[in-house]
N, C-alpha and C positions, 0 to 999 in steps of 0.2 A: 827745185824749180817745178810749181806745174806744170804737167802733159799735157796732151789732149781731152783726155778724161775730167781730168778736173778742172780745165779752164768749159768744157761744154756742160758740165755739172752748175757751173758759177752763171754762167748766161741761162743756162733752162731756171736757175733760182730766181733770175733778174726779171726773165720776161713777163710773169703775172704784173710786176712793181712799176717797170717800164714802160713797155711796150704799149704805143698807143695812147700813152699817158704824157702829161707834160712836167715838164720841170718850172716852176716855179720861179725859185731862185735858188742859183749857186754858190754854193763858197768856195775858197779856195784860199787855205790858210798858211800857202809856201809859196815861192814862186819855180822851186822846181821840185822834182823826183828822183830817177837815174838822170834824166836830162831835164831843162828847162822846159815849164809846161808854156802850149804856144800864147800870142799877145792878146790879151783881154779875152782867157780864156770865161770866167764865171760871166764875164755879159755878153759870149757869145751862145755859152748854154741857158742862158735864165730867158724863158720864155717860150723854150724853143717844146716842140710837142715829137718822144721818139717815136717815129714810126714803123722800125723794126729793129731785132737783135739778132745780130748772127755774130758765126764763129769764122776766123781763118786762123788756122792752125793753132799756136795760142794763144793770140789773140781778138778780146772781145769785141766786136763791132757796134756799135749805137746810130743808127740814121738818122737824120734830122729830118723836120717840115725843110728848115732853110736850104737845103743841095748839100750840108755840109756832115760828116760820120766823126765820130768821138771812138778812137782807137784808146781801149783802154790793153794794158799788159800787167798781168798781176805781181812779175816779178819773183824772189824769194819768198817772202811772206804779204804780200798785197792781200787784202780780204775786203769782199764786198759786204758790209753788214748792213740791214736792214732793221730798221725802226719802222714798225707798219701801225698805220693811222688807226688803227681799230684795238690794237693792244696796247699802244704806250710804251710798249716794252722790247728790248732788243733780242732777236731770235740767238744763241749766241749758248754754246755749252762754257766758256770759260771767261772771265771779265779781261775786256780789251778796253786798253787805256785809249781817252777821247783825245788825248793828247798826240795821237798817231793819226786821227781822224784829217788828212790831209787834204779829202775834196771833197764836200758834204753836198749832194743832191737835194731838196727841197721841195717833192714833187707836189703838183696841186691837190693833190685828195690829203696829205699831213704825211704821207708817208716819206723817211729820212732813210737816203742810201749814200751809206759812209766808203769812201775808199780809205782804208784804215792800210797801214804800210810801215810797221816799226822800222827796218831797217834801210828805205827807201831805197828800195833795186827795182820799183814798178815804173810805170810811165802811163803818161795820157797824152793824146795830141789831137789838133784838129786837123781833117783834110777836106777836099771835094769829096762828094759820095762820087760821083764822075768817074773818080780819077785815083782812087781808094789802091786799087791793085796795081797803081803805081809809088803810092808812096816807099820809102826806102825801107821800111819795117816790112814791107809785102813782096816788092817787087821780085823778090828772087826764090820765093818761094816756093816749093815743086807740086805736085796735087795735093788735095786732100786722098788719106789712106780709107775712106768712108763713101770717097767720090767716085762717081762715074769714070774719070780719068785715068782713077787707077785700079789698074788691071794686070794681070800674069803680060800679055807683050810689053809694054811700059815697064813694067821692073827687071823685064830679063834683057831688053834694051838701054836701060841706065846703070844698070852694075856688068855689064858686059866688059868693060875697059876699066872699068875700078881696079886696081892692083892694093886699094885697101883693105883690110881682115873686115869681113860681113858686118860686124858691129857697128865697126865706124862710118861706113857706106850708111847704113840706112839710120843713124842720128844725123846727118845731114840734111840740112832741112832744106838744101836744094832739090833732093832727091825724093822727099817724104817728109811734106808737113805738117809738125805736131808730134811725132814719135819721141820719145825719150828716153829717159836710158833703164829705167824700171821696166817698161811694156817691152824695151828690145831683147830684154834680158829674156821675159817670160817670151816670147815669141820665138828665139831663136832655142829656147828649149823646150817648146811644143813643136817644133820639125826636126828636133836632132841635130840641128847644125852647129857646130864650135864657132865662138864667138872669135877666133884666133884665126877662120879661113878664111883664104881670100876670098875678096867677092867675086872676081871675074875666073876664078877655080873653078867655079859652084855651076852643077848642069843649070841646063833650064828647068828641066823638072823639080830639084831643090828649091830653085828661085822662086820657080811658080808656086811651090807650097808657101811661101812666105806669104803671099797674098791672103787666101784667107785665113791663116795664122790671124794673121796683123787685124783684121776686122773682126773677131771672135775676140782675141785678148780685149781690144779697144770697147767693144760693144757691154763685154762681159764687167767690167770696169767701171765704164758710165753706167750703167743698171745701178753699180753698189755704191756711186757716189763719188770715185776714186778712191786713191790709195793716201791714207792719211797720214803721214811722213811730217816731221817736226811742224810744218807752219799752217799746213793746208786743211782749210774748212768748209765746209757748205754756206752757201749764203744766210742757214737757216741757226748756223752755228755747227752742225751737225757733222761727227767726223764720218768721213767716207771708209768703209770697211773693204776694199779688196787686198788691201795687203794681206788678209789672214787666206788671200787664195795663193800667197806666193811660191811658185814651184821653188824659186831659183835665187831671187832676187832678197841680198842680207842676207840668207841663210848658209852662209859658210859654216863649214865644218858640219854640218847636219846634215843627217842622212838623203838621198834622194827620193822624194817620193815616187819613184815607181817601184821600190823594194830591189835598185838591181845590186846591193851589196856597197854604191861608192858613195864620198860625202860629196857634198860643193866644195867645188873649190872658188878662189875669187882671185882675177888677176888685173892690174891697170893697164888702161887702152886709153891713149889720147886724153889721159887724165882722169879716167871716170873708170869706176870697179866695176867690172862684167862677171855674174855670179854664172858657173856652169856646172854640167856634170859631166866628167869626162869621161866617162862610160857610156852617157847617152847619147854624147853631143861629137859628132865625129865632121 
């Protein structure tokens, strides 16, 4: 599932294509995704001019002229691909079948923005721009870990009563939206923390180091494009390279790189493998 990194890699690719630009005409060649897409979605986008793109958590935002925003979610393997007016040709390192091309953009300038989605675990919806961070895909969402919001008191007053292991605490996206389970892995072994402690154990000093952990890992990431993991690509095509910076994350049984002597190990949490090093990670 894309992070944060690679759902703000996917919108920084969008917004030259988008942003400011109109959509033409829409297709829409299913009538749903993970879930039903809403009612007369293609003739509420065809015509309409986006006036901006932004990100909530994984989620892509699209704002309309009309009052209305286009919540896209890229899902397991959702890819935005781009046919741009001026090459003909699709930005794209591997051939992706047109056959998966589920909502095909039409922008006025000729350029074609495909939501391509083999396995269709994505989604798209319309809402109010208004009334956006209430729909039920937002509404519970905790700050952005990029944002002003969040801060050292903010995180040491939200796991304070956590009686959950640190891991599970901050994949919770009521707590920290966007985080995942790759970034929490590197995060919590750039501060030394065991993916196995509880949260409400953990001083506040601990805690507070989690903070800019969490915006270094995240920052360092979006620069390389994200972590390019079976489905995920740049809009350009282009796989994103951070995983070759992974301290922790898949790399069971191999060595730790700070040379202290232990390998990774990897254990399941609430379903999902947390890679550590139990030597570093106390």
């Amino acid at each position: 599932m894309p992070e944060l990194p690679e759902v703000e890699t996917v919108k920084r690719g969008l917004q030259p294509v988008m942003e400011g630009r109109v959509i033409a005409r829409a297709d829409v060649h299913r009538p749903d995704l993970r879930w039903p897409f809403p009612t007369n979605m293609a003739e509420r986008l065809s015509g309409r001019a986006v006036k901006m793109l932004r990100r909530r958590s994984k989620y892509i935002l699209a704002d309309l002229d009309n009052g209305e925003t286009l919540i896209i979610h890229l899902g397991m393997s959702g890819r935005m691909q781009i046919d741009l007016a001026d090459t003909a040709e699709f930005h794209q390192a591997a051939p992706i079948l047109k056959k998966h091309d589920h909502v095909v953009l039409h922008m006025q300038d000729g350029t074609r923005i495909a939501f391509n989605d083999a396995r269709r675990f994505g989604a798209m919806d319309l809402t109010d721009t208004a009334s956006v961070e209430r729909h039920w895909l937002i509404d519970k969402l905790g700050p952005e870990p990029l944002g002003n919001e969040f801060d050292e008191t903010y995180l040491i007053g939200a796991l304070k009563k956590k009686g959950s292991p640190i891991k599970t605490a901050l994949l919770d996206q009521r707590i920290i939206a966007g985080l995942g389970n790759i970034y929490v892995c590197e995060v919590l072994f750039r501060t030394g923390i065991s993916p196995k402690r509880k949260a409400s154990n953990l001083s506040a000093a601990r805690v507070a180091s989690l903070v800019p952990a969490i915006r270094e890992v995240l920052t360092e990431a979006i620069e390389s494009g994200g972590s390019s993991l079976r489905d995920h690509r740049q809009t350009n095509g282009e796989l994103g390279y951070f995983q070759h910076n992974f301290a922790v994350y898949d790399r069971e049984g191999q060595p730790c790189t700070t040379g202290c002597g232990s390998k990774i190990f990897r254990v399941v949490q609430s379903g999902r493998s947390s890679f550590y090093c139990p030597k570093c990670q106390r």
